[in-house]
N, C-alpha and C positions, 0 to 999 in steps of 0.2 A: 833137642828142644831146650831152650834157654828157662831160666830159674821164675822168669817174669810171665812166658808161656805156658808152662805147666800152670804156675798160680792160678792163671785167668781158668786151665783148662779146668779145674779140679772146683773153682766159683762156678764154673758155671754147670757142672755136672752136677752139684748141689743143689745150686738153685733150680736145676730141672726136676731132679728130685722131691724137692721140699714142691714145687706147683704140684704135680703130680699126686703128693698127698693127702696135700686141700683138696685137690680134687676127690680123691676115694674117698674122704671121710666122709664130704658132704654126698656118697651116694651110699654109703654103710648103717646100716639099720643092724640091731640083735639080730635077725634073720638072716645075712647075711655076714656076719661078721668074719664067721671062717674063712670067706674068699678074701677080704681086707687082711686078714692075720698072714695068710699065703702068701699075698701081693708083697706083703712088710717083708719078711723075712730074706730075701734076698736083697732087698732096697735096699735094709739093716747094713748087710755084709758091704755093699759097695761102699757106702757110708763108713763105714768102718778102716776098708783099705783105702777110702780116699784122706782120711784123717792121718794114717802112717807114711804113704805116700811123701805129706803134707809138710814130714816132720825131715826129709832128705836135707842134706847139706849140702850144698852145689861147691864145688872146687871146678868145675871147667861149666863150658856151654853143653856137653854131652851127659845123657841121662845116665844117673852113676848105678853102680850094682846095690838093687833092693836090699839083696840079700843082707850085704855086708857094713851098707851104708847105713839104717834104721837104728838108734845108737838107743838098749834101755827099752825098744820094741818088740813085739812079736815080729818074724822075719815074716814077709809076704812075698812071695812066687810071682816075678812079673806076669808070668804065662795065665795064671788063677784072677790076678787082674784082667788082662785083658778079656779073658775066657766073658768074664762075668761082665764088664762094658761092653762086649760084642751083641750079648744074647741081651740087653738093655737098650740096642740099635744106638749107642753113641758111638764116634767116631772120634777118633784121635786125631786129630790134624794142628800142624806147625801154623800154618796160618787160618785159623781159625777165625771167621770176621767176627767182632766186636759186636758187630750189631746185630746179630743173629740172636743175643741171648733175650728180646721178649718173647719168642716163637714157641709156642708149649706153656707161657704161664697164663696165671688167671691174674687179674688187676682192674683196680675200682675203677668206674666210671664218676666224673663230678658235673654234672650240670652246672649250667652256666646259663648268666642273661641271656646268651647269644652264644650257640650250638654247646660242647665242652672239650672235658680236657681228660688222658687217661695220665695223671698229674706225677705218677711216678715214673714216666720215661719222658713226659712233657710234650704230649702228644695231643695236638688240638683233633675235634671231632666236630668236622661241619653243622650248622642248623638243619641242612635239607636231610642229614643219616639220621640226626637225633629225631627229625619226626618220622622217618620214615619206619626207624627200628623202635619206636616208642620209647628210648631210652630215657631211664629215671634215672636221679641221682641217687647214686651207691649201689646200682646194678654191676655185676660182675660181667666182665667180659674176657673171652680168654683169644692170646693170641694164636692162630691158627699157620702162620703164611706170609709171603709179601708178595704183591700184585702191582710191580713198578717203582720209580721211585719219580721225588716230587723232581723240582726244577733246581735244587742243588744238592742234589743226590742224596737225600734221605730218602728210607725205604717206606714204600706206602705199603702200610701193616693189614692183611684181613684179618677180621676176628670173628668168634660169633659170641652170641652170648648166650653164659652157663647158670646165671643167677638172676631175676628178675628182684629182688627184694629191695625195696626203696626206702633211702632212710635219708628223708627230706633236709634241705638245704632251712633251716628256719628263718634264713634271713634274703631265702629267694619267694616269690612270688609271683604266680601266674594270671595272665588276662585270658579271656577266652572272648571275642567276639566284642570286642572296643570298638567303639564308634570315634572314626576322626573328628576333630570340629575345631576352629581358630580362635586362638584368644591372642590379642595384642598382636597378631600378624605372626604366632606361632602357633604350628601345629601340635593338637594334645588331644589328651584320650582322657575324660572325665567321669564318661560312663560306659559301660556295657547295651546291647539291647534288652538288657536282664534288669538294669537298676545305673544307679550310682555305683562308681568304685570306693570301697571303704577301706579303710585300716585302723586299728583300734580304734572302730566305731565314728570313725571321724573320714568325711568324705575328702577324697586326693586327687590330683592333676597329675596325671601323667605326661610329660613333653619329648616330644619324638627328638631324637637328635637330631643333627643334619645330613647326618649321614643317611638313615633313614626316611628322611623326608624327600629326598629324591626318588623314593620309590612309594609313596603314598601322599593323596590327597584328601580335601576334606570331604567327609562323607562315607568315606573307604571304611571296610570292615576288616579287622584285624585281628589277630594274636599278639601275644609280647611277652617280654619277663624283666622285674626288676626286682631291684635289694632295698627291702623294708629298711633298711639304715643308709640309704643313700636314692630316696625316692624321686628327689627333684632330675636326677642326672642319671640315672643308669638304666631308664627303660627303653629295651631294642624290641622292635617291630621283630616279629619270629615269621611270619604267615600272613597274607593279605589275601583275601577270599576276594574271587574276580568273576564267581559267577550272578550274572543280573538278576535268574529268578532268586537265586539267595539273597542278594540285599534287597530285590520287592518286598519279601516276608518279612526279612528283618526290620524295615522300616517301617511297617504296618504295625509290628509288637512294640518297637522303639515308641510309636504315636499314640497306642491303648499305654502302655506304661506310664510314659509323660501326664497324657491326661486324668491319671489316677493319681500321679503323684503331685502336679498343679491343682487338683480339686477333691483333698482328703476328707477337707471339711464337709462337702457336700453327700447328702447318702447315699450309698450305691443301691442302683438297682436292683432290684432281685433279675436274676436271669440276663444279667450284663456280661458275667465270667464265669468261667468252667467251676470257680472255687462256687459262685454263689448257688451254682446247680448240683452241686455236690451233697449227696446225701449223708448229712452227717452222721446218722445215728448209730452205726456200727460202729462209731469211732466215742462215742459216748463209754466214759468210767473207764477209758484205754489211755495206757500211757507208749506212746509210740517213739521207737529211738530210732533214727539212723546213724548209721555210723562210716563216714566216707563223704564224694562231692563235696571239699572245702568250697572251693570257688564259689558255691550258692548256698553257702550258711546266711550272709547277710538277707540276700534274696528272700531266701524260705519265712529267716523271722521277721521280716515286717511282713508277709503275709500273714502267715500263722497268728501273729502278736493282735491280728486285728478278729481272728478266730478262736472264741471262746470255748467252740465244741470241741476244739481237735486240742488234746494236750500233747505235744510234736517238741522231740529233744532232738537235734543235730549236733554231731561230734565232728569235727574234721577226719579225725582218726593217727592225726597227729600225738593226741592230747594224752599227758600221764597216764600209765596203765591204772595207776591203782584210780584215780576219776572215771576210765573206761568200764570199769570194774565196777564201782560203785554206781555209774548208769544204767548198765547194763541187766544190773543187781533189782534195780530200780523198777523195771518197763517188763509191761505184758507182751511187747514182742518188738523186734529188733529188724531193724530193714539192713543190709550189707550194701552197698554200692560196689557196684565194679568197675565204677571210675573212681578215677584220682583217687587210690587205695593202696596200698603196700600191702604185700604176698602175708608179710608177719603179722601185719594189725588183722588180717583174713582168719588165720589161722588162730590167732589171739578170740577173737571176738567168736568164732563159731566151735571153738572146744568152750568156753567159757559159757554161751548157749547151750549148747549141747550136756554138759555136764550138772547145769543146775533148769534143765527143763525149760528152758524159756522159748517159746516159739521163733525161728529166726529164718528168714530169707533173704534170697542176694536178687537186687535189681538192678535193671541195667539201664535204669532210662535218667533224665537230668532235669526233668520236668516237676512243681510240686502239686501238681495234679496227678499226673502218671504215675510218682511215686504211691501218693495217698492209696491209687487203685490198686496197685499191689501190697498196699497193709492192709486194704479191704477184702479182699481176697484171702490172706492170708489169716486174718481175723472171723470170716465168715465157715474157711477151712476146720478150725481149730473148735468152732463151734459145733460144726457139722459131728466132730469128730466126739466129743461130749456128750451131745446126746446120742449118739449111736453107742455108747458106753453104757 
């Protein structure tokens, strides 16, 4: 094996190595530590002979004697090498392909306007997987395989994924359920059937590209994603919802919405909206947090903003620990969303509950009615539970 083969062989026995260890640590708990210490200990030793290996001096193309060649070394037994890469299932080969070495590691995901990227082999990731595997930015995925390769022979990679934990793009932004409509003979997305679309509190236009626009018209209900520092230009149409009874509905909310938000001034009726039938009094002297569902922060507070009874905090779940902390610190009880949420702000927010008593539940719905019924619930729980004390 030539001086340039080995190199590669000995990088990439490494780097299999070093994936393999990310991987144990992130399943190693106190409780199990002894099998992590087991596992290490012979990784150690390969590690070890592949660094001596490392340090040979080639004078021909043929692999020289360990023994004799290691200059200032401990001497290493070829035989005790291979012994020890055998029972490791690596494999020694002269032609070893190049591209084999993402297979066995783990490597970040990055979302993107429009599908992404696993950025450190430069590996695009369709829109249709990213909805389909619900993949977040900075989800871990590990390479598993290849299943074909594309049309100029790169290998198409399976992977699965090992790590859900998302550690949002601050300067990506999500739409959910945008309404097409024409301005100046272009197509753009201005509102949702939830509201206006805002960004720092300040309502925005979205404009479809052209590329996009071939595959949506006005009226059409949609998905998409763009970069708060480049709004005018980088929003891609993700998802176009194509069934009829869905946009019927939609359009019915899109009409109550309008007409509430064309006629503020005028007073509502009582028994017009699910909020004005809402009984407030269990929400009375309660300070209620959510924490999660960014997409419907604007939404919530101009509802809530117009309800005095409900005193109602929403966090995206983005936001500084030490403010989540200080929220949290804050409220008689704590709603979790199990949307649009990262695994760590989960885990953050319900030891943080847990540890200073605060009543806390996770809900699954995206409604600000639906929500309120499960802190009413969870308020009436908590009371139950008091006087039965």
């Amino acid at each position: 094996m030539s001086h340039g083969g080995l190199r590669m062989y000995i990088d990439n026995i490494f780097a299999e190595i070093k994936g393999k260890l990310v991987e144990e640590l992130n399943q190693t708990t106190l409780e199990n530590f002894d099998r992590f210490n087991e596992w290490l200990k012979p990784n150690l030793k390969i590690i070890e002979q592949l660094q001596e290996i490392s340090k040979i001096n080639f004078v021909s193309n043929e692999v020289p004697n360990i023994n004799t060649d290691i200059k200032g070394a401990e001497k290493v037994l070829v035989e005790e090498v291979n012994s020890e890469l055998d029972s490791q299932e690596f494999i020694l080969k002269e032609d070893l392909p190049i591209d084999t070495y993402p297979i066995g590691h783990i490597l970040e995901f990055q979302k993107k306007a429009y599908g992404g990227v696993i950025e450190e082999m430069n590996y695009p990731i369709p829109e249709e997987l990213v909805r389909k595997l619900h993949l977040e930015n900075g989800n871990k995925v590990k390479i598993i395989g290849t299943k074909g390769n594309f049309a100029d022979g790169k290998p198409i990679y399976d992977f699965v994924i090992v790590d859900r934990t998302n550690n949002p793009n601050p300067f990506l932004s999500e739409v959910k359920q945008g309404i097409v409509s024409e301005i100046a003979g272009r197509l753009v997305v201005t509102e949702t059937t939830s509201g206006s679309i805002y960004f720092d509190e300040h309502p925005i236009s979205l404009y479809i590209s052209e590329k996009d626009s071939k595959k949506v018209e006005v009226g059409d209900i949609i998905n998409g994603r763009f970069y708060t520092n480049n709004i005018t230009n980088s929003f891609r149409v993700t998802f176009k919802y194509d069934t009829d009874s869905v946009e019927i509905k939609l359009s019915d909310e899109r009409k109550k919405l309008q007409h509430r938000q064309n006629n503020q001034a005028e007073p509502t009726e009582l028994g017009n909206t699910m909020m004005d039938r809402l009984d407030k009094t269990p929400f009375l002297n309660k300070r209620i947090l959510l924490v999660g569902l960014r997409s419907r922060i604007n939404d919530f507070k101009m509802i809530t903003d117009r309800t005095d009874e409900i005193d109602f905090i929403h966090l995206s779940g983005d936001d500084h620990r030490a403010k989540t902390r200080a929220e949290i610190l804050k409220s008689d009880i704590v709603l979790l969303s199990t949307q649009e949420n990262s695994h760590e702000t989960t885990q953050y927010v319900s030891s943080l509950c847990n540890s200073n008593s605060i009543p806390a539940t996770c809900t699954h719905n995206t409604g600000l009615f639906s929500v309120l019924m499960d802190a009413k619930e969870l308020i009436e729980k908590q009371d139950k539970q008091i006087k039965g004390a």
